[in-house]
N, C-alpha and C positions, 0 to 999 in steps of 0.2 A: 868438479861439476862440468857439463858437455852440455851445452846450450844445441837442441835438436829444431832443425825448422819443420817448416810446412805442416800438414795433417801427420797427425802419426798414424803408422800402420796398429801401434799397440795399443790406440784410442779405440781405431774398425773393430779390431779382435774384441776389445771389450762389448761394442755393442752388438758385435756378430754373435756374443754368447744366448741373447734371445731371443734369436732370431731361429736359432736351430730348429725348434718346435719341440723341443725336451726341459722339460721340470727341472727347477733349477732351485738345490739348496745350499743358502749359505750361511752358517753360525753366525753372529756380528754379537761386539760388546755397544751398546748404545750408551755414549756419555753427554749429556745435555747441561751445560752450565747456564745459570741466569745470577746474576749477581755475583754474591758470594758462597751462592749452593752450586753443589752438584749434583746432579741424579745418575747413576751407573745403573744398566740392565742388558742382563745375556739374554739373548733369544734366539730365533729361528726366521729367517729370512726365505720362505718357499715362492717360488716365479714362477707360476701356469702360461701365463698369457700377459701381454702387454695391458690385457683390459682384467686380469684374474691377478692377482696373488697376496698375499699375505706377510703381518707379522705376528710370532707368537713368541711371549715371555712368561715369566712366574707369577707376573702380575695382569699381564691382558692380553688380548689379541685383538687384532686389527684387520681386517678382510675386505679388499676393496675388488670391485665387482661391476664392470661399466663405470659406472658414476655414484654408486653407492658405495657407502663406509661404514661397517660395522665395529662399535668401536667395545670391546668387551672386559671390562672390569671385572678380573677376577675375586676380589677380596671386596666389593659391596653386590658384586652378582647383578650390576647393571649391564644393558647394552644401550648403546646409543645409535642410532641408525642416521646415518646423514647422507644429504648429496654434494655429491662435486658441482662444482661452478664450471663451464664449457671451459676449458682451457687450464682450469684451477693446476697449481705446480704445487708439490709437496716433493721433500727430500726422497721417496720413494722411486719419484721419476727419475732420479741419479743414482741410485743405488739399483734400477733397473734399465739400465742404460738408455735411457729417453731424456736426450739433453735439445731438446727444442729449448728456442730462449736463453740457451747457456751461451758466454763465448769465452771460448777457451786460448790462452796463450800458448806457444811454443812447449811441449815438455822437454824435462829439464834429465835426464840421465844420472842417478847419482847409486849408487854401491848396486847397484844391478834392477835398480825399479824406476820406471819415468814418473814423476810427478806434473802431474798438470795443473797449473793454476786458472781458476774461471770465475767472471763473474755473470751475476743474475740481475739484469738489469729491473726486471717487473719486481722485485725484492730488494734492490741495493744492497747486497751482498755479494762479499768474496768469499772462495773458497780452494777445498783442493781436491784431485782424485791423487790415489796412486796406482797404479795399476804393475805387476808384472810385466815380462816381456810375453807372456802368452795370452795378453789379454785380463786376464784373472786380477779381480779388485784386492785391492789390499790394507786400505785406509780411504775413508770419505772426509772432508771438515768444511764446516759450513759457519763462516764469522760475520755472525752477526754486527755486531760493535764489540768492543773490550770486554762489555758484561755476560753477552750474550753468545755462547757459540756450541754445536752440535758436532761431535767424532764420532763416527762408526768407521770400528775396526772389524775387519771382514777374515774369519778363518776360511779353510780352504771348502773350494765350491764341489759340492757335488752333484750328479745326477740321481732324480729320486724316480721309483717306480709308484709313487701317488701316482693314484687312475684319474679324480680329479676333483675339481673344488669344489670345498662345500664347506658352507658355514653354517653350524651345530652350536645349541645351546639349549641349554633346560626352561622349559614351562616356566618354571619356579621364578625365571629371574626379571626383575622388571627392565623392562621396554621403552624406552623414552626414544619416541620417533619424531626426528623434528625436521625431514622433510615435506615441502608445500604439498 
């Protein structure tokens, strides 16, 4: 291992990826442990906008939109519609390079990918990125305590020709809106 100082350049490139102005997808496997459970889910990771984008899996989607959350249960056909709190941070904001609040150590160099360790002080939480040398994410983890911890593993990113967002659902499905 090759201990790297200062800023990394391959942290910039990460967040330089949003900044393009180009729709950005990325497959991720979602692993969420809490206890002694696991929960595993593939999905779809699409990035319009810093204030636009989405997750979609076999079991829901999630669409956040300014400060609103649409949160859509495939298999009871519910949506929950919420808002963010001014500042509110979810793992979303690292998985779309928006690391306000994060502080990150020195990344570390090791079989050809930097890892960065950080943590999240408004959370108390450690974590890690890994990112390529081009920028390009490749592993997120987010440790909670021992019981608790979230890895999204991120396949390779691509550029989508979605014109642009929009969150679609059926009549049919009930609506539980629980913003003020």
């Amino acid at each position: 291992m090759i201990a790297i100082g200062s800023e990394s350049e391959t942290l910039q490139l990460f967040k330089g990826l949003f900044k393009s102005g180009k729709i950005i997808e990325m497959p991720i496997l979602f692993s969420q442990t809490m206890g002694d459970d696991t929960f595993e889910t593939n999905g779809l990771f699409t990035y319009y906008t810093d204030k636009q984008y989405q997750y979609t899996s076999s079991d829901q989607s999630i669409f956040f939109n300014q400060d609103t959350v649409w949160t859509q249960n495939h298999y009871t056909r519910q949506i929950i519609i919420d808002q963010l709190m001014p500042g509110e941070f979810t793992f979303f904001n690292i998985l779309s390079g928006n690391f306000d609040g994060i502080n990150f150590e020195s990344p570390i160099l090791e079989k050809g990918v930097f890892n960065f360790n950080y943590y999240i002080p408004d959370w108390d939480v450690l974590g890690g990125i890994t990112l390529y040398p081009n920028g390009h994410p490749k592993r997120i983890n987010i440790n909670g305590d021992e019981k608790q911890s979230i890895s999204i593993s991120i396949g390779k990113l691509a550029y989508s020709d979605i014109q642009q967002f929009n969150v679609s659902f059926s009549d049919t499905w009930e609506v539980i809106d629980l913003r003020e």
